[in-house]
Backbone as ProteinMPNN parsed JSONL, in Angstrom:
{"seq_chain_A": "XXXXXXXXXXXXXXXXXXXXXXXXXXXXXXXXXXXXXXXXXXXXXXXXXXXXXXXXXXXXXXXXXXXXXXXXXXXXXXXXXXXXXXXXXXXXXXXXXXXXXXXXXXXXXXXXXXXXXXXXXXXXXXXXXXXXXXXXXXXXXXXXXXXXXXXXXXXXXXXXXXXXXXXX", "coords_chain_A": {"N_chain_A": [[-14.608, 9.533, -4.253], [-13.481, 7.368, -1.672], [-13.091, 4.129, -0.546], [-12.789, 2.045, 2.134], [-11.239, -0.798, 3.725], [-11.528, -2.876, 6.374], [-9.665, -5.176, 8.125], [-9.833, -7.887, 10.685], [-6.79, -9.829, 11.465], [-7.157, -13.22, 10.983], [-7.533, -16.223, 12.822], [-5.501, -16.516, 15.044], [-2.455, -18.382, 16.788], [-1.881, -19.956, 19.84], [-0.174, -21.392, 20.771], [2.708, -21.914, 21.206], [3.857, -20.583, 23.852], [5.983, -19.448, 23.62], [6.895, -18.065, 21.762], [7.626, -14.526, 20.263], [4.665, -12.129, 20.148], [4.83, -10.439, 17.807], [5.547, -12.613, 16.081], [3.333, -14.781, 16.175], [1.585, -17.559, 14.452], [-0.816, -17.957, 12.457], [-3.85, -20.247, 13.164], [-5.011, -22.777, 13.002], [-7.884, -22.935, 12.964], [-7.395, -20.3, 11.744], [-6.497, -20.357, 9.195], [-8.663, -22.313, 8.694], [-10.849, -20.328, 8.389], [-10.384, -18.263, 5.963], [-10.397, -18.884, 3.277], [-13.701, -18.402, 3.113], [-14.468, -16.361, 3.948], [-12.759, -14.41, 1.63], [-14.099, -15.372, -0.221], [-16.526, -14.69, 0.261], [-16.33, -11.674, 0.192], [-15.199, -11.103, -2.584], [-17.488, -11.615, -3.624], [-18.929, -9.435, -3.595], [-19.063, -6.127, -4.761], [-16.43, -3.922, -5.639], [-13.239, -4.725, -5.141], [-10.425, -4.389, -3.507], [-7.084, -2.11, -4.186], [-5.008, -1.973, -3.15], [-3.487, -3.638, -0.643], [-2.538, -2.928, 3.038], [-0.22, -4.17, 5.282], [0.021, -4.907, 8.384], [3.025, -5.76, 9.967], [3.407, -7.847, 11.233], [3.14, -11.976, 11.846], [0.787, -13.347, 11.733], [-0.951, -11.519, 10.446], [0.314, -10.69, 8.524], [0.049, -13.054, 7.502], [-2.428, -13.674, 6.795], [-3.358, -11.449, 4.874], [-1.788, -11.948, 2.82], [-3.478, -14.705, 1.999], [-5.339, -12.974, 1.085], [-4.892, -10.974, -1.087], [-3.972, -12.866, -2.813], [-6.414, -14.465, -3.243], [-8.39, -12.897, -3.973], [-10.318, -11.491, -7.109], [-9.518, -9.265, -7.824], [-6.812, -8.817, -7.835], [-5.073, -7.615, -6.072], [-2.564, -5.382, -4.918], [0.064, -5.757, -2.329], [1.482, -4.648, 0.267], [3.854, -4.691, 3.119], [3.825, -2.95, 6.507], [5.265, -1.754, 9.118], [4.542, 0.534, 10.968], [2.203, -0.394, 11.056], [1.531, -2.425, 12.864], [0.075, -1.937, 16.014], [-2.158, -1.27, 18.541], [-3.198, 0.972, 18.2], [-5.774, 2.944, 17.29], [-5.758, 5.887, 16.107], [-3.242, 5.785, 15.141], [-3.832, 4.002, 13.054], [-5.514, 5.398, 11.188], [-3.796, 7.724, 10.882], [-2.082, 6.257, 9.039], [-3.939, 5.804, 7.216], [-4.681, 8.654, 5.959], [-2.609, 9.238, 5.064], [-1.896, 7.871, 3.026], [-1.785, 7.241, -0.762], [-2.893, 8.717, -3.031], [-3.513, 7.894, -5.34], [-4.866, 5.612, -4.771], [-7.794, 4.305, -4.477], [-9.34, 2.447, -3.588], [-8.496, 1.099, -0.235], [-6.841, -1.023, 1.514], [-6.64, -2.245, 4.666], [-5.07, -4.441, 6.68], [-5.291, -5.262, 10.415], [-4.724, -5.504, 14.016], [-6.629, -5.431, 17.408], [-7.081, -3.911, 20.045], [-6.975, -2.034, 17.988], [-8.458, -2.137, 15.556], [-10.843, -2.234, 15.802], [-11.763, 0.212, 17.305], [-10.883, 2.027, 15.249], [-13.318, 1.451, 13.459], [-15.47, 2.031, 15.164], [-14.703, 4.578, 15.687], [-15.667, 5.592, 12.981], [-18.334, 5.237, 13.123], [-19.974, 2.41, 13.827], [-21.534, 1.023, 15.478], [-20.575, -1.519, 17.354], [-18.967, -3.904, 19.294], [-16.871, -5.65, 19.314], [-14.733, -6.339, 16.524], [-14.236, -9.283, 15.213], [-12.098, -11.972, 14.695], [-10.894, -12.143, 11.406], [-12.793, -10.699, 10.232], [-14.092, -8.373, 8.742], [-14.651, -5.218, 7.597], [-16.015, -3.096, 5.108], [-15.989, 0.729, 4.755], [-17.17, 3.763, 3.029], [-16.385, 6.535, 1.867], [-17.329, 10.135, 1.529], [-14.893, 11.606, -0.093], [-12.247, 12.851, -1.726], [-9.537, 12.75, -1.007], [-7.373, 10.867, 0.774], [-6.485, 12.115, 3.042], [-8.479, 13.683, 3.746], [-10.111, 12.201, 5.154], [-12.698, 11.41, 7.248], [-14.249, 10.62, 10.754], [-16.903, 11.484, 10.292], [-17.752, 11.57, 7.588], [-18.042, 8.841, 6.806], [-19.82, 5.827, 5.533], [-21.092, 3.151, 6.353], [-20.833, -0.209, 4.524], [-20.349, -2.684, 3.992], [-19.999, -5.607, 6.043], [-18.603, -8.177, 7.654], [-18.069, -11.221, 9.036], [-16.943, -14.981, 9.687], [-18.038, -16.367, 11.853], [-20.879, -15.323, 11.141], [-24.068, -15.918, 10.31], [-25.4, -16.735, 7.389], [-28.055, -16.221, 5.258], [-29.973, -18.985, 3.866], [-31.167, -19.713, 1.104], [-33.094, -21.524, 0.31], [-35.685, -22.856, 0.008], [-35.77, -23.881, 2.799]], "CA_chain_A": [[-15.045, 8.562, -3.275], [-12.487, 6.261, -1.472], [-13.38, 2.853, -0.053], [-11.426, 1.787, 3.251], [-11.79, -2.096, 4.124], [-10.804, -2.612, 7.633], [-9.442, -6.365, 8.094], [-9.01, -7.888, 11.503], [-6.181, -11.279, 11.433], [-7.843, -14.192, 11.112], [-7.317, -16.316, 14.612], [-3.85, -16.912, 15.946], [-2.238, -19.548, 17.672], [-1.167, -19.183, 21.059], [0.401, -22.584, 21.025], [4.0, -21.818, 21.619], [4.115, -19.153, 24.664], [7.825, -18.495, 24.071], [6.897, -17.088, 20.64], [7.459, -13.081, 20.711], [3.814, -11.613, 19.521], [5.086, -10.101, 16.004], [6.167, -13.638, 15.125], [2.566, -15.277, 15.882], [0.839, -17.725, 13.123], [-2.353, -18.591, 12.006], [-3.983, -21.01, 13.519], [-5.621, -24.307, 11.844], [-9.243, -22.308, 12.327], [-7.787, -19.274, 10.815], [-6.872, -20.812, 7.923], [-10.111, -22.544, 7.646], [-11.732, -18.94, 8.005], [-10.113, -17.362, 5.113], [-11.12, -18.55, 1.802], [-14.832, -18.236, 3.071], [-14.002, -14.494, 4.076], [-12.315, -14.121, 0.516], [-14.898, -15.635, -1.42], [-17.774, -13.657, 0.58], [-15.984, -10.078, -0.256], [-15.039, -11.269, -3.691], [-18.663, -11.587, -4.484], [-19.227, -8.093, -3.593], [-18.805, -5.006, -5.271], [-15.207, -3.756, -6.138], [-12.4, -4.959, -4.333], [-9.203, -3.425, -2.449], [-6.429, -1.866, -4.886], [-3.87, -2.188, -1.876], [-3.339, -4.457, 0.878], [-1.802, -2.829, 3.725], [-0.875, -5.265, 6.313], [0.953, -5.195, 9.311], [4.015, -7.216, 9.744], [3.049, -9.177, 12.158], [3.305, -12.741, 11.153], [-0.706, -13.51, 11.708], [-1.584, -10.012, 9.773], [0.695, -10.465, 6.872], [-0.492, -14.134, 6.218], [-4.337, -12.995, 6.513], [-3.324, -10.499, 4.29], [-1.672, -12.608, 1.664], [-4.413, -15.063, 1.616], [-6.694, -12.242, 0.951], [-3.91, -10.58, -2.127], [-3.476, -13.726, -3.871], [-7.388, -14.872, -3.439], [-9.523, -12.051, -3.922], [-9.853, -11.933, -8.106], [-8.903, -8.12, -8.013], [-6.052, -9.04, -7.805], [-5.002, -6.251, -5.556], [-1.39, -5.029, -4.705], [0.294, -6.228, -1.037], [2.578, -4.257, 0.998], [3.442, -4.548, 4.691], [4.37, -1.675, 6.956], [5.496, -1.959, 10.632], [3.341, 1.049, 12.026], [0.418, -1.028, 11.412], [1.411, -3.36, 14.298], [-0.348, -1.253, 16.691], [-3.218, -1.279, 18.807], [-3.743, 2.695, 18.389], [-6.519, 3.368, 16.408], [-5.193, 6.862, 16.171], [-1.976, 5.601, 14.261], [-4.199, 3.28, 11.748], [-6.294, 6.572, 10.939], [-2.744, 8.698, 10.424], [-1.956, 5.668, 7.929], [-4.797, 5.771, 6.075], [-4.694, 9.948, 5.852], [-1.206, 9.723, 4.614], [-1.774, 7.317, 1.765], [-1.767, 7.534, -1.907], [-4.796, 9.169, -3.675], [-3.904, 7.003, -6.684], [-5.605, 4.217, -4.943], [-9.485, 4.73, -4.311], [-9.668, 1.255, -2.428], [-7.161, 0.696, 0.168], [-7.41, -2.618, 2.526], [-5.747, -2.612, 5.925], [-5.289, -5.617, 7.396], [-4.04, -5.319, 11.553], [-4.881, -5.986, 14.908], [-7.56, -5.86, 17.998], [-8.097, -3.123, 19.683], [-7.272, -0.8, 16.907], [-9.167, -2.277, 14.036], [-12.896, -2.091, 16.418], [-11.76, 1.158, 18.068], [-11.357, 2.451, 14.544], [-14.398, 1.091, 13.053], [-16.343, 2.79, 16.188], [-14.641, 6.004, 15.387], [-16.779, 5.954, 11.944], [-19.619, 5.316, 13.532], [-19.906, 1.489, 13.984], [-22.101, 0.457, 16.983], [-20.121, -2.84, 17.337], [-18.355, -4.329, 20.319], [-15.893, -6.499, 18.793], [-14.966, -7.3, 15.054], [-14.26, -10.776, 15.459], [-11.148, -12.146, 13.969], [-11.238, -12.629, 9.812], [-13.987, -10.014, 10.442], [-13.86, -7.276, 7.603], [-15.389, -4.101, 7.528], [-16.344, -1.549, 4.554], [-16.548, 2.124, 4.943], [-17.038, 4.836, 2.226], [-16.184, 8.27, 2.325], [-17.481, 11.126, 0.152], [-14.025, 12.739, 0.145], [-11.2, 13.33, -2.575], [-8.181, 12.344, -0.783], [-7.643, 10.207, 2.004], [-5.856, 13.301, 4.277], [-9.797, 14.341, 4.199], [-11.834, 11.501, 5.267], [-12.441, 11.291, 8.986], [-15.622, 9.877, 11.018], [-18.298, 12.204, 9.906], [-18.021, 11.307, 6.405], [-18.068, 7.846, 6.92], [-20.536, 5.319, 5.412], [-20.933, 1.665, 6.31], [-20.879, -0.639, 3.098], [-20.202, -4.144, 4.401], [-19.727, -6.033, 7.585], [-18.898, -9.828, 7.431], [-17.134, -12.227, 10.039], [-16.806, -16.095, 10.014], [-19.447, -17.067, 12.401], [-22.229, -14.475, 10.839], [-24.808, -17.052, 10.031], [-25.761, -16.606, 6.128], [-29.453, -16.694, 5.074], [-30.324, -19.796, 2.857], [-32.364, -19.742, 0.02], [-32.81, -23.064, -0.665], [-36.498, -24.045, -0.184], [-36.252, -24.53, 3.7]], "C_chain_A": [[-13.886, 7.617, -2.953], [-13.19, 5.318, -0.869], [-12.18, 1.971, 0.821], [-12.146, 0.207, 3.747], [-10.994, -2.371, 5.24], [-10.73, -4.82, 7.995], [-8.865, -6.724, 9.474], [-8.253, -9.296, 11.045], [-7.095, -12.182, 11.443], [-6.897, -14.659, 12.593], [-5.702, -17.08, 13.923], [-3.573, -17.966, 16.814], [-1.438, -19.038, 18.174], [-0.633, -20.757, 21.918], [1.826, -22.771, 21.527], [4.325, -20.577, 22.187], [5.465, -18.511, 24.5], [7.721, -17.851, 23.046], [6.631, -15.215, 20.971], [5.877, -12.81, 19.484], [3.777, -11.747, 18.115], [4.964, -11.409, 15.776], [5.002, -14.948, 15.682], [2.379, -15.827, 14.685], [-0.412, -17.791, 13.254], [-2.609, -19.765, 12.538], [-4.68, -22.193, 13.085], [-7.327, -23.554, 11.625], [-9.272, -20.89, 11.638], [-7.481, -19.695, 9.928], [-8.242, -21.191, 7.169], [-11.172, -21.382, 7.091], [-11.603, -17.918, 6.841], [-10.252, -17.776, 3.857], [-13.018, -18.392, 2.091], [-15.015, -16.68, 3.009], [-13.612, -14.166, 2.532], [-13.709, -14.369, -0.404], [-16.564, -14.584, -1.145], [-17.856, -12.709, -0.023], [-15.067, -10.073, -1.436], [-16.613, -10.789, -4.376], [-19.624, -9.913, -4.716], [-18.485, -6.731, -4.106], [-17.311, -5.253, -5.783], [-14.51, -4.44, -5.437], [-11.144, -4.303, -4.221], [-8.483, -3.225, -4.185], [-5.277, -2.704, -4.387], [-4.111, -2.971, -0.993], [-2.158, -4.019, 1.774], [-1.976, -3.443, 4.916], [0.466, -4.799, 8.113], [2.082, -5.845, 9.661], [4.29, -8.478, 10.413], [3.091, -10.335, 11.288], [1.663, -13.224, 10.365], [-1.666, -12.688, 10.818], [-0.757, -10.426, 8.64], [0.255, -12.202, 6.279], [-1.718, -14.053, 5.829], [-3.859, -12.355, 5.399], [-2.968, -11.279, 2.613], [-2.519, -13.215, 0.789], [-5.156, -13.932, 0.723], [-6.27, -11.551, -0.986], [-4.279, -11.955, -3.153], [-5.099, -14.99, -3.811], [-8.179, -14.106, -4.089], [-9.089, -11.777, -6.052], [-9.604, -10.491, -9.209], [-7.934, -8.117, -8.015], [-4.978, -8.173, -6.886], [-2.948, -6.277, -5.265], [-0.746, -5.362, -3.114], [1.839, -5.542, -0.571], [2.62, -4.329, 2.669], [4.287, -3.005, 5.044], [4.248, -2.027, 8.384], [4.69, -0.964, 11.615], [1.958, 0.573, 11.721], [-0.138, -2.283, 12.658], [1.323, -2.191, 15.4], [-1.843, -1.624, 17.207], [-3.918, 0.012, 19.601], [-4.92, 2.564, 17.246], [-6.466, 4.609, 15.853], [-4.161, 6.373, 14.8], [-2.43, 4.994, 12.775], [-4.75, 4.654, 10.938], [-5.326, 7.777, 10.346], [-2.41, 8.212, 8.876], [-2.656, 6.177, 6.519], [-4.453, 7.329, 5.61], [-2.84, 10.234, 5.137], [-0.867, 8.967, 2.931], [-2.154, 7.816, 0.86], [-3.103, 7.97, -2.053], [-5.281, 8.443, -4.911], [-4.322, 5.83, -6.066], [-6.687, 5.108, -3.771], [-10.062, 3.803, -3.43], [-8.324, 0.574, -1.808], [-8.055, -0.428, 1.508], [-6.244, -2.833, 3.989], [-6.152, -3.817, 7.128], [-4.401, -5.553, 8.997], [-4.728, -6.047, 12.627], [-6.011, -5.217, 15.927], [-6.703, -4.981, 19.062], [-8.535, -2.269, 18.365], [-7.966, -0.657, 15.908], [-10.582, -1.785, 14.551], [-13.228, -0.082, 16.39], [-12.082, 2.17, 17.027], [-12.778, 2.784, 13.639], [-15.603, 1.884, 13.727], [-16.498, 4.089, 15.842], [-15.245, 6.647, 14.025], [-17.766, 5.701, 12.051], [-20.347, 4.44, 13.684], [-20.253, 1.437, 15.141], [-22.037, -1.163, 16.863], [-19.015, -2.768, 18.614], [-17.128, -4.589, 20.515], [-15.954, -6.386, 17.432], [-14.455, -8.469, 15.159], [-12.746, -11.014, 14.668], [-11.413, -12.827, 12.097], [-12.385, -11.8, 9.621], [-13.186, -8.78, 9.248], [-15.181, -6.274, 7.265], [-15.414, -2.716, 6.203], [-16.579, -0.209, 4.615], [-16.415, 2.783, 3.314], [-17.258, 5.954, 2.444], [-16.287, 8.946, 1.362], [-16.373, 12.302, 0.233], [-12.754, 11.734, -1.378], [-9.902, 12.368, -2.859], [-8.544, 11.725, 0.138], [-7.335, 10.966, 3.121], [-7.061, 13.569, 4.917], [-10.912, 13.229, 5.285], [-11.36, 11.176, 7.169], [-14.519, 10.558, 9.239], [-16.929, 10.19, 10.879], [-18.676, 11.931, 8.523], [-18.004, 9.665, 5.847], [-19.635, 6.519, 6.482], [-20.558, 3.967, 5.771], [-21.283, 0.975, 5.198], [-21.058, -1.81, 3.314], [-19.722, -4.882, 5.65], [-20.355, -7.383, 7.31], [-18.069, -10.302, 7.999], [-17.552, -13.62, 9.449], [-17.826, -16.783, 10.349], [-21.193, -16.269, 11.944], [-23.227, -15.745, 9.955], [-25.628, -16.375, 8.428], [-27.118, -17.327, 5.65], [-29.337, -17.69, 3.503], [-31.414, -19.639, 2.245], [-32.959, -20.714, -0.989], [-34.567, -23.74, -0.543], [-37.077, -24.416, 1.53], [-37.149, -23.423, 4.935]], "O_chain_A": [[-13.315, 7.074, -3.898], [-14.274, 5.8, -0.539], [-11.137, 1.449, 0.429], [-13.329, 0.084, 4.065], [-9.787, -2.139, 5.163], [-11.733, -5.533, 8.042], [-7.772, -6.254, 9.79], [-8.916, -10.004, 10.287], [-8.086, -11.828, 12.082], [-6.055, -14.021, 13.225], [-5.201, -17.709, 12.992], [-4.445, -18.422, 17.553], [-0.594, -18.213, 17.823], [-0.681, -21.094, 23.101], [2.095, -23.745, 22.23], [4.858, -19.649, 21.579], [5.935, -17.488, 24.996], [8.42, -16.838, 23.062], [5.745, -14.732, 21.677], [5.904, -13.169, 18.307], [3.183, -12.541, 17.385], [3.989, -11.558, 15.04], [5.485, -16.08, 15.701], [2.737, -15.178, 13.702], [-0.989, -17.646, 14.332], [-1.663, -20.552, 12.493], [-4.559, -21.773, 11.934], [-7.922, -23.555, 10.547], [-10.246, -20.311, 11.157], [-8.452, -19.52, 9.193], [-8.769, -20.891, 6.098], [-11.907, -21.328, 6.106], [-12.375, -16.976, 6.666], [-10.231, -16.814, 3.09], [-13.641, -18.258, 1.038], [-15.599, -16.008, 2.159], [-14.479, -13.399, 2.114], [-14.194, -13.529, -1.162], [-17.337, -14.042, -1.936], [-18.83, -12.422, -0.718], [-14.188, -9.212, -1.473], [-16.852, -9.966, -5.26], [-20.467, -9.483, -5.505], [-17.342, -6.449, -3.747], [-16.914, -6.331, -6.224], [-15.275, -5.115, -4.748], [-10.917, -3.517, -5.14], [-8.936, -3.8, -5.174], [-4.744, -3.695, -4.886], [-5.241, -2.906, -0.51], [-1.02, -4.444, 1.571], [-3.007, -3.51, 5.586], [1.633, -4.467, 8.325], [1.799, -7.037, 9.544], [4.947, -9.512, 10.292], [3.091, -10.112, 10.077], [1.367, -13.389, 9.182], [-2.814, -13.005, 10.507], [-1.416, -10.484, 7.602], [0.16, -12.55, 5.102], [-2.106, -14.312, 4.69], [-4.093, -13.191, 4.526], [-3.647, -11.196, 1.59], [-2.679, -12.955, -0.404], [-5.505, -14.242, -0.416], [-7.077, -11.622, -1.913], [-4.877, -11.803, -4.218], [-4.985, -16.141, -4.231], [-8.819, -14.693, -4.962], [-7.92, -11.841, -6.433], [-9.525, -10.395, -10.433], [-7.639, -6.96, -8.316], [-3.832, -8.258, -7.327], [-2.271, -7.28, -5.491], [-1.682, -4.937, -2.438], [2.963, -5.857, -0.963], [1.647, -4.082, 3.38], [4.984, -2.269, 4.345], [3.223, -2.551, 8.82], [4.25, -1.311, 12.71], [0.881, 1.057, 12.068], [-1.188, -2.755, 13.094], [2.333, -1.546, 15.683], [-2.643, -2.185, 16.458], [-4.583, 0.206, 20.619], [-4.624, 1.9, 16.253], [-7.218, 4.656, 14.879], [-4.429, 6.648, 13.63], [-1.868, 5.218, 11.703], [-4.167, 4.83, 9.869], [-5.753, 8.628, 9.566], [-2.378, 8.919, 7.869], [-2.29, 6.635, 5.437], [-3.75, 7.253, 4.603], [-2.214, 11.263, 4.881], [-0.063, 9.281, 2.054], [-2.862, 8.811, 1.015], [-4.119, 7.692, -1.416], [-6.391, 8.283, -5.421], [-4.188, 4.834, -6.776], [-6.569, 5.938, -2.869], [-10.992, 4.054, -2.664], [-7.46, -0.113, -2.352], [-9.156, -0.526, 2.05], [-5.24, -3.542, 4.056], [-7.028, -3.987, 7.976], [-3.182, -5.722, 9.019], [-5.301, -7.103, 12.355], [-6.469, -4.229, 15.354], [-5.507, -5.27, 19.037], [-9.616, -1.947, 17.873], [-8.214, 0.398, 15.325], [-11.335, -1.082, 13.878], [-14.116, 0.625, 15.914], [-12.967, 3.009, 17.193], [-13.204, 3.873, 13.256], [-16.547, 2.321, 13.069], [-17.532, 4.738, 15.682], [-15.346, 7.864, 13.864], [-18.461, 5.864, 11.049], [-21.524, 4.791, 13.774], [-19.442, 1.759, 16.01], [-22.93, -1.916, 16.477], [-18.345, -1.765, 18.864], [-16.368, -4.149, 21.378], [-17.078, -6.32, 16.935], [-13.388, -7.868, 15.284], [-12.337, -10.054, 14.016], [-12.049, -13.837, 11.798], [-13.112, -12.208, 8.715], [-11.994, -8.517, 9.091], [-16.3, -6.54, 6.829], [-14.915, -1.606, 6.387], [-17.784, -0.003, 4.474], [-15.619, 2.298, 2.51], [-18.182, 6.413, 3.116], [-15.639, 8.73, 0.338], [-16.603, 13.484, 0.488], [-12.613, 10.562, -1.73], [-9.42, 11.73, -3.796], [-9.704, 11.753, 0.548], [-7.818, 10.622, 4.199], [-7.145, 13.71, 6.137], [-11.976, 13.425, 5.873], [-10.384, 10.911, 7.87], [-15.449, 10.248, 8.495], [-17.898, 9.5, 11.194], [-19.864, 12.036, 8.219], [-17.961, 9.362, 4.654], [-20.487, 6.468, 7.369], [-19.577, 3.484, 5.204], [-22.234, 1.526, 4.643], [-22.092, -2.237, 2.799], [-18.761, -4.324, 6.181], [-21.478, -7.783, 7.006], [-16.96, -9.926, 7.619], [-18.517, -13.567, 8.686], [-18.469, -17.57, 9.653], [-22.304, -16.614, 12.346], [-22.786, -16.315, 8.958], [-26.461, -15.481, 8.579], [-27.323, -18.54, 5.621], [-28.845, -17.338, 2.431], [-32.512, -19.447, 2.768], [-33.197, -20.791, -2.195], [-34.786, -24.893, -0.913], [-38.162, -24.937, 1.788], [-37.701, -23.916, 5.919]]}, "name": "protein", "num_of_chains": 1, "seq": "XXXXXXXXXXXXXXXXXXXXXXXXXXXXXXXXXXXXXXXXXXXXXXXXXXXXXXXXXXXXXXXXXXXXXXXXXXXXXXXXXXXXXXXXXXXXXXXXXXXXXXXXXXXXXXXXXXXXXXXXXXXXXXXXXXXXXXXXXXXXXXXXXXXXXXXXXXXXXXXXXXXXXXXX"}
């Protein structure tokens, strides 16, 4: 069984137009969005082995946060074909990675993270930014797992309004 967690950036600031893309940051509400995101998909099940992030600036600090919060402590590498907005290319990624890790965590960008998500069978529109998606696949290796073997596991954004159990 592998376990693929699909991570879009938390939000970006589009405060300084002369900045080239790659070299986007985080913006004051993605920060605030990411230890709630961490602590959500902490509380659940296993967590990532790997963090593969994009190198974008916005994707590898999401990504960090997520490395040096989450209390799996997981492993953090970036890789430059993950700045893409192929969903095709994220899907080669994944199919090319290690087998010694069972939970891999790719953290990138908008379209490719939805487009992917769709292509396992996700009737969703958007994933929102800081939005993080679970799949599981009843396959081996990762070369094998494609959108038919695809399970949904978890699906949690930012603004998803969390049922209280307090009484009211």
């Amino acid at each position: 069984m592998k376990l693929l967690f699909l991570v879009r950036h938390a939000k970006s600031s589009w405060d300084d137009p002369t900045l080239d893309d790659h070299d986007r940051p985080l913006n004051p509400r993605g920060y605030k969005n990411l230890p709630g995101m961490i602590h959500r998909l902490d509380a659940w099940q296993a967590g990532p082995q790997l963090i593969a992030t994009s190198t974008a600036l916005r994707a590898s600090e999401t990504a960090y946060q997520f490395a040096h919060g989450l209390t799996c402590q997981p492993k953090l590498a970036a890789h430059s074909e993950l700045y893409t907005e192929s969903a095709e290319e994220l899907l080669s990624f994944i199919q090319h990675s290690s087998d010694t890790v069972d939970r891999l965590m790719l953290v990138g960008h908008n379209p490719a993270v939805t487009e992917l998500a769709q292509s396992f069978g996700m009737a969703v529109e958007n994933i929102p930014t800081c939005g993080v998606v679970v799949f599981r696949f009843a396959a081996d290796c990762w070369q094998a797992v494609t959108g038919e073997q695809a399970t949904l596991y978890f699906y949690d954004y930012p603004k998803r309004e969390i049922a209280r159990n307090d009484g009211e």
